[in-house]
GUGUPA-443679 format. One record per residue (C-alpha): residue number from 0; residue in three letters; x, y, z. Coordinates in nm, 3 decimals, decimal comma. Example, Ala and Ser with C-alpha at 12.3 -4.5 7.8 and 13.67 -1.06 7.14 Angstrom:
+-----+---------+---------+---------+---------+
: num : residuo :       X :       Y :       Z :
+-----+---------+---------+---------+---------+
:   0 :     Ala :   1,230 :  -0,450 :   0,780 :
:   1 :     Ser :   1,367 :  -0,106 :   0,714 :
+-----+---------+---------+---------+---------+
***
This chain:
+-----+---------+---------+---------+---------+
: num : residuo :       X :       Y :       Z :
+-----+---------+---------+---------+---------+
:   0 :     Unk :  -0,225 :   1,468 :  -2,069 :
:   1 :     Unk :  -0,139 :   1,750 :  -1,797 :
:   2 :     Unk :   0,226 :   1,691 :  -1,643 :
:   3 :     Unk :   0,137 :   1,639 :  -1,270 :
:   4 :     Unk :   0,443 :   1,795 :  -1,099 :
:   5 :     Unk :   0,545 :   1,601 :  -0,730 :
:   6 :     Unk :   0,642 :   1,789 :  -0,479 :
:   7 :     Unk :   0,965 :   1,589 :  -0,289 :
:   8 :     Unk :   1,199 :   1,706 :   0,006 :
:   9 :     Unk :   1,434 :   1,506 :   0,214 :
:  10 :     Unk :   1,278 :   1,307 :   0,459 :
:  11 :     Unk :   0,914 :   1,425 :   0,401 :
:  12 :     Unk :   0,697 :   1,090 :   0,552 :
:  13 :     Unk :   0,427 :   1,039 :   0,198 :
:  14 :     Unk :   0,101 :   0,843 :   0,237 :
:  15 :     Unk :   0,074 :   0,664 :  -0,137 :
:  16 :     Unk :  -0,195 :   0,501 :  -0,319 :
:  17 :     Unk :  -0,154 :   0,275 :  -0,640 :
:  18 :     Unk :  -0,418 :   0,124 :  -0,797 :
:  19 :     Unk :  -0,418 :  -0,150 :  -1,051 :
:  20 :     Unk :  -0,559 :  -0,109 :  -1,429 :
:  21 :     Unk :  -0,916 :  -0,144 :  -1,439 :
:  22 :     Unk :  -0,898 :  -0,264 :  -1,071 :
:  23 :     Unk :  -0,784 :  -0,572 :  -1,149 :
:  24 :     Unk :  -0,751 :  -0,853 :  -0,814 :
:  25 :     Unk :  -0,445 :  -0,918 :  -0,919 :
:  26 :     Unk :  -0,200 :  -0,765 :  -0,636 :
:  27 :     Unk :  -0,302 :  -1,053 :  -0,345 :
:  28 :     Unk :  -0,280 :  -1,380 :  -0,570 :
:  29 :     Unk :   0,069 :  -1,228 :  -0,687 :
:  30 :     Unk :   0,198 :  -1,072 :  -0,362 :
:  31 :     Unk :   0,537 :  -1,210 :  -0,357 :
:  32 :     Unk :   0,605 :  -1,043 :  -0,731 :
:  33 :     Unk :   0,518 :  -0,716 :  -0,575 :
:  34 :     Unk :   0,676 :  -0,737 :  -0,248 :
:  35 :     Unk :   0,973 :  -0,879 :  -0,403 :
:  36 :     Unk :   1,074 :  -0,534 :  -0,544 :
:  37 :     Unk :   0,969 :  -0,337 :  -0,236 :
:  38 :     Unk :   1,249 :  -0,538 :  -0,041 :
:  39 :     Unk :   1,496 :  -0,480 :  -0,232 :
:  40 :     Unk :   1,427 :  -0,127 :  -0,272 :
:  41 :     Unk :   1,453 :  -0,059 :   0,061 :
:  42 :     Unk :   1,798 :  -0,190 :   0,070 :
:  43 :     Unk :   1,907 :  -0,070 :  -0,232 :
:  44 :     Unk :   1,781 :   0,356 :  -0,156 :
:  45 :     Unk :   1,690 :   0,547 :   0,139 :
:  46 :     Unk :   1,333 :   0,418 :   0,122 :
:  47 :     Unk :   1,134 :   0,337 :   0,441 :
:  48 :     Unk :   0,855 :   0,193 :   0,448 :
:  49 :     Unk :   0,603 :   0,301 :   0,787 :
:  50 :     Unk :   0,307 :   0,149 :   0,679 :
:  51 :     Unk :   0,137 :  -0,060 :   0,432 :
:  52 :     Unk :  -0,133 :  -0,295 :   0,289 :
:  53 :     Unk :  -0,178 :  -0,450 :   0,011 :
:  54 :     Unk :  -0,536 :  -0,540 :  -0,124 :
:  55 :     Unk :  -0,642 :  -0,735 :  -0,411 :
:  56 :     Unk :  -0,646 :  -0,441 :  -0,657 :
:  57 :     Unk :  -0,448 :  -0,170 :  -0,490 :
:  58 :     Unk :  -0,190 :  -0,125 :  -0,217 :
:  59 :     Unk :  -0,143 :   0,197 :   0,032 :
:  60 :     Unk :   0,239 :   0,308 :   0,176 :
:  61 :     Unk :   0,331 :   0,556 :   0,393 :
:  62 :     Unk :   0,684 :   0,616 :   0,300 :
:  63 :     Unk :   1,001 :   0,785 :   0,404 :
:  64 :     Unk :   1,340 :   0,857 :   0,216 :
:  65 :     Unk :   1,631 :   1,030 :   0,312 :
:  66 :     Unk :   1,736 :   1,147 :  -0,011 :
:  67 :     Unk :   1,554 :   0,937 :  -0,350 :
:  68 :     Unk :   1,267 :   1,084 :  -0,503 :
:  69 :     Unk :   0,967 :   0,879 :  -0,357 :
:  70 :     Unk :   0,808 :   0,900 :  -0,723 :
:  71 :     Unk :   1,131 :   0,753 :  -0,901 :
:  72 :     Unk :   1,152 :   0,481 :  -0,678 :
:  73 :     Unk :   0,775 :   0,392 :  -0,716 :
:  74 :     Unk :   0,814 :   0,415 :  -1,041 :
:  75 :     Unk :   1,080 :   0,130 :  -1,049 :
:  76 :     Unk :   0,885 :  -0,051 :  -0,806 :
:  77 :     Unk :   0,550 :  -0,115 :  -0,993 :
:  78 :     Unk :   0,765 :  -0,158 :  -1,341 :
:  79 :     Unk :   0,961 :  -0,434 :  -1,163 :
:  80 :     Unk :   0,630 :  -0,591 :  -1,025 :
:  81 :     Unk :   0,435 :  -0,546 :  -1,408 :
:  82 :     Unk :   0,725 :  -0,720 :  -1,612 :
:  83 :     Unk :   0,694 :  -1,007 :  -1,357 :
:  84 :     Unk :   0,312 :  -0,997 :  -1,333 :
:  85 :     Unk :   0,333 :  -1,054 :  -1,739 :
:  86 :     Unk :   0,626 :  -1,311 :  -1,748 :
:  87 :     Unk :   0,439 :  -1,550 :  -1,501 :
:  88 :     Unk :   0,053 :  -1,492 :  -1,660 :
:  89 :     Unk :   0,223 :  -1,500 :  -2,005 :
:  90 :     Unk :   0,153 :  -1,144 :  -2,113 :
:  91 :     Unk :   0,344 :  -0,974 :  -2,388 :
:  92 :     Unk :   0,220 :  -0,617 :  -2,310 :
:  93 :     Unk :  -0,054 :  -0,426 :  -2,206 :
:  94 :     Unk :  -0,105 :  -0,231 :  -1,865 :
:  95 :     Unk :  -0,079 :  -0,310 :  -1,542 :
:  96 :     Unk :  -0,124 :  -0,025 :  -1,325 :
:  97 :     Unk :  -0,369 :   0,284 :  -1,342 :
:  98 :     Unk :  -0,202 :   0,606 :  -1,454 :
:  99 :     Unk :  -0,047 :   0,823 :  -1,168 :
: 100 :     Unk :  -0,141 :   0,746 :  -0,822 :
: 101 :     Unk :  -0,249 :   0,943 :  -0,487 :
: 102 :     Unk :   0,042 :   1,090 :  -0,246 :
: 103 :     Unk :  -0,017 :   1,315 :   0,021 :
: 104 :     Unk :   0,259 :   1,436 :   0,227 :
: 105 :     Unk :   0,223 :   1,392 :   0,613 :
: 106 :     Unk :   0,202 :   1,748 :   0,801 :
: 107 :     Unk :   0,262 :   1,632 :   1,156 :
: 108 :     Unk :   0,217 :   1,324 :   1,404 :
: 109 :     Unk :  -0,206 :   1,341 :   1,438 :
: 110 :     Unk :  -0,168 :   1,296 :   1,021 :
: 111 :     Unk :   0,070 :   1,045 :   1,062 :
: 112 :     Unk :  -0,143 :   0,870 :   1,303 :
: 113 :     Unk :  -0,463 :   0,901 :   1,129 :
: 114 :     Unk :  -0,296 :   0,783 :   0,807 :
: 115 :     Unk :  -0,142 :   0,463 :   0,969 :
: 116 :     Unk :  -0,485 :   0,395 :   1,128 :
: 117 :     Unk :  -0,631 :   0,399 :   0,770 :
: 118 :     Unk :  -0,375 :   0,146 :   0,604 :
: 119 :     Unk :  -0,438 :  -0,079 :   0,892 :
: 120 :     Unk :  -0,825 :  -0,037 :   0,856 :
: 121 :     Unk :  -0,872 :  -0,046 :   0,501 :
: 122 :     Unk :  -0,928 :  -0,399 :   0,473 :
: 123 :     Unk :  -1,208 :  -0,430 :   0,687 :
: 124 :     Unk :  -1,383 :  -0,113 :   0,506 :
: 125 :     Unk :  -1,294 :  -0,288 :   0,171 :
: 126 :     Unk :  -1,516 :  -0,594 :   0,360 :
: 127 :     Unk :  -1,211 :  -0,836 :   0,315 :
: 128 :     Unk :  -1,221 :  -0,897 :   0,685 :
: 129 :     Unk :  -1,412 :  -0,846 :   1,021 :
: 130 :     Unk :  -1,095 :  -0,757 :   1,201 :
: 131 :     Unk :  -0,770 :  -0,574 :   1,065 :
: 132 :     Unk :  -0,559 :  -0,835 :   1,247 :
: 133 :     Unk :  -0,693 :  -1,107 :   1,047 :
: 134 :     Unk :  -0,559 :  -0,988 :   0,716 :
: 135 :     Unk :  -0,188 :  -1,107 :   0,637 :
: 136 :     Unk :  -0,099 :  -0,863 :   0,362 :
: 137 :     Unk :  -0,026 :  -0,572 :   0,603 :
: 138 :     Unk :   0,188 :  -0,403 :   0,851 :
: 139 :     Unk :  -0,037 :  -0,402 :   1,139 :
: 140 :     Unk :   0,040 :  -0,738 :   1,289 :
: 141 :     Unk :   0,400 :  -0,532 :   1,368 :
: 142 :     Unk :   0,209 :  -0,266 :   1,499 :
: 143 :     Unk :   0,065 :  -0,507 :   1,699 :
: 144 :     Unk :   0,376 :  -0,671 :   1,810 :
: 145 :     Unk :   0,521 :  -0,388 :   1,886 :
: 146 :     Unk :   0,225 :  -0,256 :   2,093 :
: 147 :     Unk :   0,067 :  -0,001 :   1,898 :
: 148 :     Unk :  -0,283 :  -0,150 :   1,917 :
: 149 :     Unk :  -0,484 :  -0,363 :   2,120 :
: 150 :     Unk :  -0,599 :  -0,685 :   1,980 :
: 151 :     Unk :  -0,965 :  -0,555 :   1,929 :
: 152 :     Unk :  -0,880 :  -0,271 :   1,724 :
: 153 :     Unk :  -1,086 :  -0,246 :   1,429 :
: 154 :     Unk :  -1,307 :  -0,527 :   1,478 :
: 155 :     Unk :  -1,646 :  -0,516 :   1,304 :
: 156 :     Unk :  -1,950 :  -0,705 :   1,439 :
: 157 :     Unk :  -2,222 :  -0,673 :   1,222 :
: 158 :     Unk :  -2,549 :  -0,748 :   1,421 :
: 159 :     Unk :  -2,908 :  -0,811 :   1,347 :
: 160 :     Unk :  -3,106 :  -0,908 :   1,017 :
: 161 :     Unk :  -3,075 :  -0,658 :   0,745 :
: 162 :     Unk :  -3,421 :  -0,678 :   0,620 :
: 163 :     Unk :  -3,388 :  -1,029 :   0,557 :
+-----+---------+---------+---------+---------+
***
């Protein structure tokens, strides 16, 4: 196996993908064992979180830190959430999470802003549901709050027959 080699710097904003082993649904029935960690990472280091959503069998971050290596702290994150995952499904061993996982380091605010729009979005294009703003297991609904987006944003409406 090649040693993929991360590039970090101080205060770089990092648009992460994990992905579960074999894609397994596993993330959404057992949010609170993932989120769990991310909380307490974020007081524990200079991690930020900007961004996020978490789908049944993979979750998408746009990150910040100050000063900890974004893959170290990952790292810690998803190990936290797999020992848990196994305690409460009665697991011994076995993976949880796919080898490695995407980053992609933001170059300026049109990135940013694309990126963000993409988190938020990614639930509809997964077909999970017609409208961003109806998915709980995301970061958009402070977006929202906070005025970012307009209530319609993202909505899908499918019309017509298909062929039927």
């Amino acid at each position: 196996m090649t040693e993929i080699r991360r590039y970090f710097r101080e205060n770089d904003t990092i648009f992460l993908t994990h992905v579960t082993h074999e894609r397994m649904p596993i993330l959404i029935t057992h949010f609170d064992l993932l989120w769990a960690p991310i909380e307490r990472t974020q007081k524990d280091s200079s991690l930020k979180i900007v961004a996020w959503a978490v789908l049944p069998d993979h979750c998408h971050l746009l990150v910040r830190s100050e000063k900890d290596d974004v893959s170290m702290i990952m790292k810690k994150i998803k190990l936290s959430f797999s020992t848990s995952y196994r305690k409460a499904v009665g697991q011994l061993h076995g993976r949880v999470w796919q080898y490695r996982f995407w980053d992609h380091i933001i170059r300026d605010e049109e990135d940013m802003n694309r990126h963000i729009d993409y988190i938020h979005i990614n639930p509809v294009k997964h077909g999970l549901a017609s409208s961003p703003f109806e998915w709980q297991h995301s970061s958009i609904h402070n977006y929202l709050k906070d005025g970012y987006y307009d209530r319609d944003w993202g909505k899908v409406e499918i019309e017509g027959t298909f062929g039927e």
